[in-house]
C-alpha positions as CSV (number, residue, x, y, z in Angstrom):
1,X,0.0,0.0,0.0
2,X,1.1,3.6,-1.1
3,X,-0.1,7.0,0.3
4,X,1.1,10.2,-1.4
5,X,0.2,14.1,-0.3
6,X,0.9,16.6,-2.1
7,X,3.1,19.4,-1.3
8,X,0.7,21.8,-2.8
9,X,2.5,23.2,-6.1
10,X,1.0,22.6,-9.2
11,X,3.8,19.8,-9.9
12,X,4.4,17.8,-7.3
13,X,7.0,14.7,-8.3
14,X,6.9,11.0,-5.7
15,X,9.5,8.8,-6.1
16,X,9.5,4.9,-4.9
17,X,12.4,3.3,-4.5
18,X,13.0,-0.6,-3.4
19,X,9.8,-2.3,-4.2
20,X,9.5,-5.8,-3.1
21,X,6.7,-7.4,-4.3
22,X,5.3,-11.0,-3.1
23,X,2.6,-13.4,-4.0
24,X,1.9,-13.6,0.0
25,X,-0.7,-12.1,2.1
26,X,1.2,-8.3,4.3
27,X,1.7,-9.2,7.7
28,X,-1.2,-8.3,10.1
29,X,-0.1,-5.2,12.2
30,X,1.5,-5.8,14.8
31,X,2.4,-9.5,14.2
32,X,6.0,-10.5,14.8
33,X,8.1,-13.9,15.5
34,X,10.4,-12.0,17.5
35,X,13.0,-14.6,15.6
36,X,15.5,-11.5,13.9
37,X,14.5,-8.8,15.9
38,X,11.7,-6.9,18.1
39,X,9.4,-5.8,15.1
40,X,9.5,-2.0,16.8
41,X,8.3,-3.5,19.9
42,X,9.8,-1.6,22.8
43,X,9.4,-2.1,26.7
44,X,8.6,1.2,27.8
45,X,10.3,1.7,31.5
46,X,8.0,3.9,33.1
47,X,5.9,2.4,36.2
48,X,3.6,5.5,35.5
49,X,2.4,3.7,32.1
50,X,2.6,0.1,32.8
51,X,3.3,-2.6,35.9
52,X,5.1,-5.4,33.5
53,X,8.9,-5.2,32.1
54,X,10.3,-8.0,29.8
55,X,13.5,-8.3,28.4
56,X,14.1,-9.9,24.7
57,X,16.5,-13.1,25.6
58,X,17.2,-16.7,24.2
59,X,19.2,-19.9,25.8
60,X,19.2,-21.3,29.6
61,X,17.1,-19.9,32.6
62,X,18.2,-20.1,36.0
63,X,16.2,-22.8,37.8
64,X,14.5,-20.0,39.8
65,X,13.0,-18.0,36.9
66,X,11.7,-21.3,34.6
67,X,11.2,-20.7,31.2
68,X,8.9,-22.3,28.9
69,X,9.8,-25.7,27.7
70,X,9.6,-25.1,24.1
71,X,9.6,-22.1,21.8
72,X,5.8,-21.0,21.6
73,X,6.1,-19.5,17.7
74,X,8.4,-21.9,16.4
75,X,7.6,-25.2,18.5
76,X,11.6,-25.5,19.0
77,X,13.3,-26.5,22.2
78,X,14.8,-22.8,22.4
């Protein structure tokens, strides 16, 4: 999907550059694996907006803070 607003002149020139075009449905918003990278998710550190803070991590958890056994996206033991 393209948007384009003009700058108000009576020419006006848009240029796209680095099209990729796929045979696949987009992505729904928001959606993300978390596989490559945090999609643009952030964990916002202010206790005045939320009460929960994660942290982006993969491998062994200490006994004490137990982990799920398997990936819940992929289905993968990490």
């Amino acid at each position: 999907m393209f948007e384009a607003i003009g700058g108000g002149a009576t020419e006006s020139h848009i240029a796209i550059d680095d099209v990729m075009l796929s045979h696949t449905d987009c992505p729904q918003i928001g959606a993300c694996d978390f596989e490559q990278d945090l999609c643009n998710w952030k964990n916002v550190l202010d206790p005045n907006l939320d009460t929960m803070d994660w942290n982006w991590s993969n491998g062994q958890t200490p006994s004490s803070f137990k982990g799920p056994e398997v990936d819940n996206t992929m289905k993968s033991p990490q």
